[in-house]
C-alpha positions in Angstrom: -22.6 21.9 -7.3 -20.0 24.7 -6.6 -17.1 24.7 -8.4 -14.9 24.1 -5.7 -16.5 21.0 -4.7 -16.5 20.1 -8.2 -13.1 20.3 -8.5 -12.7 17.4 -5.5 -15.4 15.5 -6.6 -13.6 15.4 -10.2 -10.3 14.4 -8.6 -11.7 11.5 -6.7 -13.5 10.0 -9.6 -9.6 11.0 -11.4 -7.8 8.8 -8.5 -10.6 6.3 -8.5 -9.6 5.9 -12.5 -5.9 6.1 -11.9 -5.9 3.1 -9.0 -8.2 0.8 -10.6 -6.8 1.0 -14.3 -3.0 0.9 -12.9 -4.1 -2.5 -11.1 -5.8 -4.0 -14.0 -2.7 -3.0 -16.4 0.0 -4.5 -14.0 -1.9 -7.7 -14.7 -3.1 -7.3 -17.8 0.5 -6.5 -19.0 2.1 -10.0 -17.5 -0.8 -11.8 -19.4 0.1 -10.0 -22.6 3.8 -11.0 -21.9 3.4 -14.4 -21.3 0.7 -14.6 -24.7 3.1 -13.1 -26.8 6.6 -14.2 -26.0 9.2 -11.3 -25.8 10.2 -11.6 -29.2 6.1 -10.9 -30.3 5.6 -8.4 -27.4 8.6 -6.4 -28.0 7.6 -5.7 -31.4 4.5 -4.5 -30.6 6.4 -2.1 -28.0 8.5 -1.2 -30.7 6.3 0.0 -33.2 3.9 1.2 -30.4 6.5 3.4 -29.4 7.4 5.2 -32.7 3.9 5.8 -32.8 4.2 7.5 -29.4 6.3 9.9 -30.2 3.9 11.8 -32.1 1.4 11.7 -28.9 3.0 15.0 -28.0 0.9 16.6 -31.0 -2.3 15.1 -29.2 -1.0 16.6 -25.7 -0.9 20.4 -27.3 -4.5 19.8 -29.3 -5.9 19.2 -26.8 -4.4 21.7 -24.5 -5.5 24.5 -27.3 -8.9 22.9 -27.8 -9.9 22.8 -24.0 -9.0 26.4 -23.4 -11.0 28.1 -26.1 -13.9 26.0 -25.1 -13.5 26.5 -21.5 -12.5 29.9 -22.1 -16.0 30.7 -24.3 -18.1 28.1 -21.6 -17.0 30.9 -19.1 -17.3 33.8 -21.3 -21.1 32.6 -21.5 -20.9 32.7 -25.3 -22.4 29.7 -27.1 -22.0 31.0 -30.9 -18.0 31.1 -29.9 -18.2 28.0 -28.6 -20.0 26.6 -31.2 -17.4 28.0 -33.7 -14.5 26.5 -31.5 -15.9 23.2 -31.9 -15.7 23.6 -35.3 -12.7 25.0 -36.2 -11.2 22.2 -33.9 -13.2 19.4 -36.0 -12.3 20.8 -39.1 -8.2 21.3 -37.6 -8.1 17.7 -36.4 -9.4 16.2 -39.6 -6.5 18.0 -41.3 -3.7 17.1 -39.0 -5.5 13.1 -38.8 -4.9 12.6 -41.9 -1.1 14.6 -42.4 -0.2 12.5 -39.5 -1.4 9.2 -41.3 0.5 9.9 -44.4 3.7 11.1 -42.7 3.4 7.3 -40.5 2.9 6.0 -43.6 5.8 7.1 -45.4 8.1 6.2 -42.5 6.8 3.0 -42.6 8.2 2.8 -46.1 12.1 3.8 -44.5 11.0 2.0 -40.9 10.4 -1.7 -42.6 13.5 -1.7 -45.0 16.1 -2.7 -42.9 15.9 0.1 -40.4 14.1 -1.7 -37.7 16.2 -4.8 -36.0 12.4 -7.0 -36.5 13.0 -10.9 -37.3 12.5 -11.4 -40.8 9.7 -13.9 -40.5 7.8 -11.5 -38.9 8.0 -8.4 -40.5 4.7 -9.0 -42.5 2.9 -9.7 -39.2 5.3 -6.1 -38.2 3.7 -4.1 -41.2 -0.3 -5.2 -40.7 0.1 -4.2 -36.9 1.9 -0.7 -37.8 -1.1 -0.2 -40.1 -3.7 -1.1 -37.4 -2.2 1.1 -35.3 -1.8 4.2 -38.2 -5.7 3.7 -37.9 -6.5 4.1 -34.7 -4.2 7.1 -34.2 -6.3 8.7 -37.2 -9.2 8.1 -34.5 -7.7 9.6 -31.2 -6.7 12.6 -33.3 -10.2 13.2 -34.5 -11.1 12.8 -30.9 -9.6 15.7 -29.5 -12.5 17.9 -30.1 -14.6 15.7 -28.0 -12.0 15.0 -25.1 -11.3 18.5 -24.4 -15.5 19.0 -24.8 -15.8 16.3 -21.9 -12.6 18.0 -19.8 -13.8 21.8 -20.5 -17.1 20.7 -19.3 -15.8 19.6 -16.3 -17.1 15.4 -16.8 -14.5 13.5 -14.9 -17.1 10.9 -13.6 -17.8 9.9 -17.2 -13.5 9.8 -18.3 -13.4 7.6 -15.2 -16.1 5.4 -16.2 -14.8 5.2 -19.6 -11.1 4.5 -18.9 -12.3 1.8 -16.4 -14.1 0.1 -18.7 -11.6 0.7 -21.7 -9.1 -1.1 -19.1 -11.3 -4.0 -18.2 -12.2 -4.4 -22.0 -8.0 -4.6 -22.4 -7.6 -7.0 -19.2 -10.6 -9.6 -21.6 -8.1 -9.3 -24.2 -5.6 -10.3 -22.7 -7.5 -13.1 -20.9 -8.8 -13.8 -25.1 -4.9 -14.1 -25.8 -4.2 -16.8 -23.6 -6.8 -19.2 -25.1 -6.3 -18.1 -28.7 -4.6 -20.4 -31.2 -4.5 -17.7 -34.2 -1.3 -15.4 -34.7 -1.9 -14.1 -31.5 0.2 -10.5 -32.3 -2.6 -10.4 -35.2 -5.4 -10.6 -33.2 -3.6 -8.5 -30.4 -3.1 -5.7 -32.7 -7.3 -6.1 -34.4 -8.3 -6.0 -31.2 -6.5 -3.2 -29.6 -7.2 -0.8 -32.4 -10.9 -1.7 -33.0 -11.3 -0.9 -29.2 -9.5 2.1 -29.4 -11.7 3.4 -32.2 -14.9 2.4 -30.4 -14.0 4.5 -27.5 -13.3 7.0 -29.6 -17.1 7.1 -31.3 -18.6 6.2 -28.0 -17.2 9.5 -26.6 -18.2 11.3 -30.1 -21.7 10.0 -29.9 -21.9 11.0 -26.2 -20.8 14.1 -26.7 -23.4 15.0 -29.6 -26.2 14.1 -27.5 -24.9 15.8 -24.3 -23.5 19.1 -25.6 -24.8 21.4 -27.8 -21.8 22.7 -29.3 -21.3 19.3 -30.8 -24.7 19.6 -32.9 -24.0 21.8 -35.3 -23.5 22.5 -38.6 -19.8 23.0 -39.5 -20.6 25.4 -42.4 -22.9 27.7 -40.7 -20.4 28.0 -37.4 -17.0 27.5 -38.9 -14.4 31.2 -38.8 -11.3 30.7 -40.6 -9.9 33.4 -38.6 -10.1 31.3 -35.0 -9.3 28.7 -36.9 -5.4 30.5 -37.6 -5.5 31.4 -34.2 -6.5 28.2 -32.5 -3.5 26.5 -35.3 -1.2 29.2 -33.8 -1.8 28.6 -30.2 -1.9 25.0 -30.7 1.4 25.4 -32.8 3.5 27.1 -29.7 2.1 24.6 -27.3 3.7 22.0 -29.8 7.2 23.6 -29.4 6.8 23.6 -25.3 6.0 19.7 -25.8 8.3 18.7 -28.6 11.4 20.0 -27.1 10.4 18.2 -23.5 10.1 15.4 -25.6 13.3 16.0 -27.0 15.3 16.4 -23.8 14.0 13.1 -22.4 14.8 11.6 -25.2 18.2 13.2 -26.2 19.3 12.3 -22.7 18.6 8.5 -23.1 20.8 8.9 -26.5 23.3 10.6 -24.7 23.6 7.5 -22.0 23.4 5.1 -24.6 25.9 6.5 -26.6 28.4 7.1 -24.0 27.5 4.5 -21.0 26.0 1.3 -23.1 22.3 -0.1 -22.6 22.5 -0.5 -18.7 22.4 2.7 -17.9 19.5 3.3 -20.2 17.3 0.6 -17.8 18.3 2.4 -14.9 16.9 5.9 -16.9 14.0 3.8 -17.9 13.2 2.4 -14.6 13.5 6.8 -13.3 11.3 7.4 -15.9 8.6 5.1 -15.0 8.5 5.6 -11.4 8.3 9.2 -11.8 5.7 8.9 -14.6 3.7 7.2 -12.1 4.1 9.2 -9.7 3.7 12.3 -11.7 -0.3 11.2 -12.1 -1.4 11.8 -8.4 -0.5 15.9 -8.8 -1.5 15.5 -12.6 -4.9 14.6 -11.9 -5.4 17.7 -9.6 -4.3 20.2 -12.2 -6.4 18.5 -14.8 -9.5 18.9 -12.7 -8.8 22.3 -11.5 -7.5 23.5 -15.2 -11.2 24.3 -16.2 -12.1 27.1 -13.3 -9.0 28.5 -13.8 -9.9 29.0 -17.7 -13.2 29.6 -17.1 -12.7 32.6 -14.4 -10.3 34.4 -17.2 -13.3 34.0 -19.4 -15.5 35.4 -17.3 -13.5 38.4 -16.6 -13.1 37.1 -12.9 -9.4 37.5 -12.9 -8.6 37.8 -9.1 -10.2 34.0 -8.9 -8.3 33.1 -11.7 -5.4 33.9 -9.9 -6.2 32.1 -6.5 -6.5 29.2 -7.9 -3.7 29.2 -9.7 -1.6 29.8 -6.9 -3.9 27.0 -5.2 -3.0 24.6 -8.4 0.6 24.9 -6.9 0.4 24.5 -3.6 -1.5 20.8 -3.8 -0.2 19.0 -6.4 3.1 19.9 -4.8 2.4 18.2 -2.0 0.4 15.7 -3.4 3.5 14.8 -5.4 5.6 15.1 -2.0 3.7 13.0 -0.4 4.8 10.3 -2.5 8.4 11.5 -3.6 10.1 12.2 0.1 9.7 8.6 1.5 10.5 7.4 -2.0 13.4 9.1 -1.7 14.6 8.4 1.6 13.7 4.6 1.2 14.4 3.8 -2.7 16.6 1.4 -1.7 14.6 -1.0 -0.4 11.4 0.1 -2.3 13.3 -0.8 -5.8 14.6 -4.3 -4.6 10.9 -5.4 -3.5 9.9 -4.1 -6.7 12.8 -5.3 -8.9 14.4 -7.9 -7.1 17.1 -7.2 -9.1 18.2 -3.3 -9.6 20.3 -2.0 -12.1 23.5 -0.3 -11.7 22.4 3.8 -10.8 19.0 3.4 -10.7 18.6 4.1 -7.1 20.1 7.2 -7.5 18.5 8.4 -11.4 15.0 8.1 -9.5 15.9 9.9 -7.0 17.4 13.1 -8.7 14.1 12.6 -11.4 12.1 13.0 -8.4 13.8 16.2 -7.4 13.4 17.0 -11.1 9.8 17.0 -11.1 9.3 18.3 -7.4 10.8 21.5 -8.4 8.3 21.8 -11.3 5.4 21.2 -9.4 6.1 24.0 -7.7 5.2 26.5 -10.3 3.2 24.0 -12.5 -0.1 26.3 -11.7 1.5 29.5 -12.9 1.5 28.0 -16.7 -2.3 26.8 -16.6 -2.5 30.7 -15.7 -0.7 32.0 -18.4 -2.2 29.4 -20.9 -5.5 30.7 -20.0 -4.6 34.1 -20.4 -3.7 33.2 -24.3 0.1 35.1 -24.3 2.0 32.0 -24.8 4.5 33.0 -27.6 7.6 34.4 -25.8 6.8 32.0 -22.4 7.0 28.6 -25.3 10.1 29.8 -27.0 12.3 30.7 -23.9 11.4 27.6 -21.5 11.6 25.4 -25.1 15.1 27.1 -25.2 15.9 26.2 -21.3 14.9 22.3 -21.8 17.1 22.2 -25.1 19.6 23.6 -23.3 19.3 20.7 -21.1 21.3 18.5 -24.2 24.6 20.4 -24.5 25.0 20.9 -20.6 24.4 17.2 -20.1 27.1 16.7 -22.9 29.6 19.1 -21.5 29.5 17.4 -18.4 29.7 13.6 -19.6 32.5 15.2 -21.6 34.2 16.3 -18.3 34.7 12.5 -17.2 31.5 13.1 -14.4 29.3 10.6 -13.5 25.8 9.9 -15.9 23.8 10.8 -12.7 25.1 14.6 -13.3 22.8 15.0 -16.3 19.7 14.9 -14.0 22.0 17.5 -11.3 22.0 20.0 -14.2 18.8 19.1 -15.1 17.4 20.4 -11.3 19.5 23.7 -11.9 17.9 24.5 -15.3 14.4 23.2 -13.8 14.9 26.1 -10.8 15.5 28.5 -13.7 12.6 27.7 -15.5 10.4 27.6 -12.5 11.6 31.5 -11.9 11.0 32.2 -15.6 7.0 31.3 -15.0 7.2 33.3 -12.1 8.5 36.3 -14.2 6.2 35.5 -16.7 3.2 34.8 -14.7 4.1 38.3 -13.0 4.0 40.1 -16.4 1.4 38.6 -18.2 -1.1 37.6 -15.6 -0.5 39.9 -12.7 0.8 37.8 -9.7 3.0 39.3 -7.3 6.1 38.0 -7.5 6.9 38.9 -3.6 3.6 37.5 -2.6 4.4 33.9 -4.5 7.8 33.4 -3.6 7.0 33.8 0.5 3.9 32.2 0.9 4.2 29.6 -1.5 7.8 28.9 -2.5 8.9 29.8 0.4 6.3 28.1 3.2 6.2 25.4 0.6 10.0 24.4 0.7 9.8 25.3 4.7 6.8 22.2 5.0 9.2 19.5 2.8 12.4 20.5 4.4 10.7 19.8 7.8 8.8 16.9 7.1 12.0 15.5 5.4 14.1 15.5 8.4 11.0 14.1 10.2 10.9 11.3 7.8 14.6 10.6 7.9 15.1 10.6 11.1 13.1 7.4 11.6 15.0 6.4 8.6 18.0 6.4 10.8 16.7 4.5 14.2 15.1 1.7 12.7 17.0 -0.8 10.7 16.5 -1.7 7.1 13.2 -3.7 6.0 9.4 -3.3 5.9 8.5 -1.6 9.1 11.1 1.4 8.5 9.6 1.6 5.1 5.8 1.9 6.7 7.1 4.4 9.3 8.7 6.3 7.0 5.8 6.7 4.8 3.5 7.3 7.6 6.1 10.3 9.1 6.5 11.8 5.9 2.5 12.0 5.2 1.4 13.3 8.2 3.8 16.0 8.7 3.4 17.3 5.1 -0.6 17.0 5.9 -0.4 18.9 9.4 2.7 21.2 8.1 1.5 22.7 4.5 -1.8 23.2 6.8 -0.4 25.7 9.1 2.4 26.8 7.0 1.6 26.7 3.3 -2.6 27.2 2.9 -3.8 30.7 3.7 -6.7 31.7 6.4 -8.7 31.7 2.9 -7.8 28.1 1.4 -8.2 26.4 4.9 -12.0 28.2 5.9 -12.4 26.8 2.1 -11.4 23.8 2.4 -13.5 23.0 5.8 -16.4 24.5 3.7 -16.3 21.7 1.2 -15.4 18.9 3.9 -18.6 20.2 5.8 -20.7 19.9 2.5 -19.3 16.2 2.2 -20.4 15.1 5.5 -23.5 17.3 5.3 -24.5 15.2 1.9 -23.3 12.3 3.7 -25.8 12.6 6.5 -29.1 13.1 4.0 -27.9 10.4 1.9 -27.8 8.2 5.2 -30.9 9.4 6.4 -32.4 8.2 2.9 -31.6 5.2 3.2 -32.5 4.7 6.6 -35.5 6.3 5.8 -36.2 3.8 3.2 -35.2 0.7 5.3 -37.9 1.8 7.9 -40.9 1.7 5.3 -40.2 -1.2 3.9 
């Protein structure tokens, strides 16, 4: 298969995963809820989510794992590879277990007094905080074997295993309703012990599919890649940790100076946007590995064509979603809410503009990641999304509204989107002219049309369903017929027919198969 109809094929089987599991979870989660009890299910939450916060370290592993391996795939060298793999098992023993002892000790401060948990239930709290120190121990170790599965390009079997991971959650939860143990017990045995069996399903996949998981350690293992996988890993970490950090510093900073309503309506922005983030997430993911792979192979003009490409789509794929959300979150959060928050219409709006502006460039850092030079670009964009915190302060200071955190927050994005650019410029070798008309440029031209397209309807139809519909339907066609004519280039389109030419063309001999089939029987 060529890789460009590889990277479409991996998408679908990535939005195939993404609408079935979302599905299954919604229901899964109101089964959970109504097992539990809120007292029950917010504890898990809770301790779930201090756990969380150290899934930022998982992010950047595997970031830095996938791009030496795709990098070496590429590169056509299999004793690097094998050497990568490793130095990445022998890394992500090392940070498994300093995670599990850091959890641990925080447990120590966490379950004395420090977390608001009922005090008949802060045994059952403890053995669930445990189960779950365990099975983070196991997605750490992992990460060698994810980014093997991602660098090789194997999105059919991550959709196939996150389906089943999700039905295997939905039985659970369908177990909970009928149990008559402690049913946050058994939730919290269960949960981990599937987590850990996906885990070794993927490693024993893995060792029988890839070569550069059959090895031994001793014989492959270079202390000197292993420092300079820690390294790159380590600056990835500051990128992550201070995005985590200004997420989090600005629910503090609502809390603290608005009360706990506003933080709903921030959680509720969050959410949507988290959700919506996934449709232009999956298409970087599944076009991340040619773009690593082409730098390996010395192919640097395709490296940079795609990248350029890994902006223009998930920009609109995004904006597909985003600009009737928009222009109708109104009505789209009291269907889904029934009852809305004070500010929330407006906080997931301005997080949508947030993230639409990041889209923008979000193909430019996959370059520069694969290039390797990712010291300087880490530390200043950390530096921008700190900065994030004392401007969002300042203004809250000022007596303006809690919306104008995620205002700022826009203006900040917009520099940091022109840092990549500069960056992308010196260390990869885009043209800076060339990216700013034909893709910023064209790319703002397409939204700002099909925007006023969209609300126009918005305005001669009244309020309800069928305005909704039309809206959506305006929006997504224009974008579609616009960023074909204005954004994609003579190249992308011929490429693009190429690969919808090849679909219809497998299409046909797969039909005549079966046909073919049908008559001798």
């Amino acid at each position: 298969m060529n890789p460009a109809k590889k990277v479409i094929v991996n998408t679908g089987f990535l939005y195939g995963k993404m609408g079935i599991t979302i599905f299954i979870a919604l229901f899964s989660t109101r089964l959970i809820l109504n097992a539990l009890g809120e007292i029950d299910f917010g504890i898990f939450n809770l301790i779930g989510g201090i756990i969380a916060l150290l899934s930022f370290i998982n992010g950047a592993m595997i970031i830095a794992t996938q791009r030496y391996l795709t990098y070496s795939i590429g590169s056509d060298d299999k004793q690097r590879l094998k050497s990568v793999f490793s130095s990445s098992v022998i890394l992500h023993l090392i940070i498994g277990f300093s995670v599990v002892i850091l959890l641990e000790l925080a447990g120590l401060f966490l379950f004395n007094g420090s977390l608001k948990i009922p005090p008949e239930r802060i045994d059952t709290a403890k053995f669930i905080f445990h189960c779950m120190v365990v099975s983070t121990f196991f997605t750490i170790n992992a990460v060698p074997y994810d980014a093997t599965i991602n660098a090789h390009e194997n999105m059919l079997l991550d959709a196939v295993v996150g389906i089943i991971e999700s039905i295997l959650k939905l039985g659970i939860a369908i177990l909970l309703v009928y149990a008559e143990s402690d049913k946050l017990v058994l939730y919290g045995v269960l949960i981990a012990s599937l987590t850990i069996l996906v885990r070794i399903a993927k490693g024993i996949y893995c060792h029988k599919k890839y070569e550069e998981c059959r090895i031994n350690i001793r014989s492959y293992l270079q202390l000197d890649l292993l420092r300079e996988m820690m390294a790159f890993a380590g600056w990835h970490l500051l990128g992550l940790l201070c995005a985590v950090l200004k997420q989090q510093g600005f629910a503090i900073l609502l809390n603290l100076f608005f009360g706990i309503v506003i933080n709903a309506a921030y959680g509720i922005a969050n959410q949507v946007n988290a959700n919506m983030s996934n449709f232009s997430r999956n298409m970087v993911r599944a076009i991340s590995p040619q773009i690593t792979k082409s730098e390996g192979g010395g192919d640097r003009e395709r490296m940079i064509r795609l990248s350029v490409f890994a902006c223009k789509v998930p920009f609109f794929l995004f904006a597909f979603f985003a600009v009737p959300l928009i222009i109708e979150m109104p009505i789209v959060l009291k269907v889904w809410l029934k009852t809305v928050p004070e500010h929330t219409i407006i906080f997931c709006q301005l997080i949508l503009v947030v993230n639409l502006v990041d889209q923008l460039t979000v193909g430019l850092a996959t370059a520069i990641t694969s290039v390797g030079r990712i010291k300087a670009y880490q530390t200043v964009i950390g530096l921008v999304l700190i900065f994030n915190l004392p401007v969002a302060f300042l203004l809250i200071k000022l007596g303006l509204p809690a919306y104008s955190i995620l205002v700022s927050s826009i203006v900040l994005e917009l520099i940091i989107g022109g840092l990549r650019i500069w960056y992308a410029h010196n260390i990869v070798g885009i043209s800076t002219k060339d990216f700013l008309i034909n893709t910023i440029a064209s790319s703002l031209l397409t939204l700002t049309l099909a925007g006023i397209l969209a609300v126009s309807v918005r305005f001669l139809l009244p309020e309800g369903l069928l305005r909704l519909s039309l809206v959506f339907i305006t929006s997504t066609l224009s974008i579609i017929f616009l960023s074909w004519h204005l954004t994609l280039n003579a190249v992308e389109r011929e490429r693009i027919k190429g690969i919808l030419t090849s679909f219809i063309v497998d299409f046909k001999k797969l039909k005549t198969v079966f046909n073919t089939k049908n008559v001798s029987i």
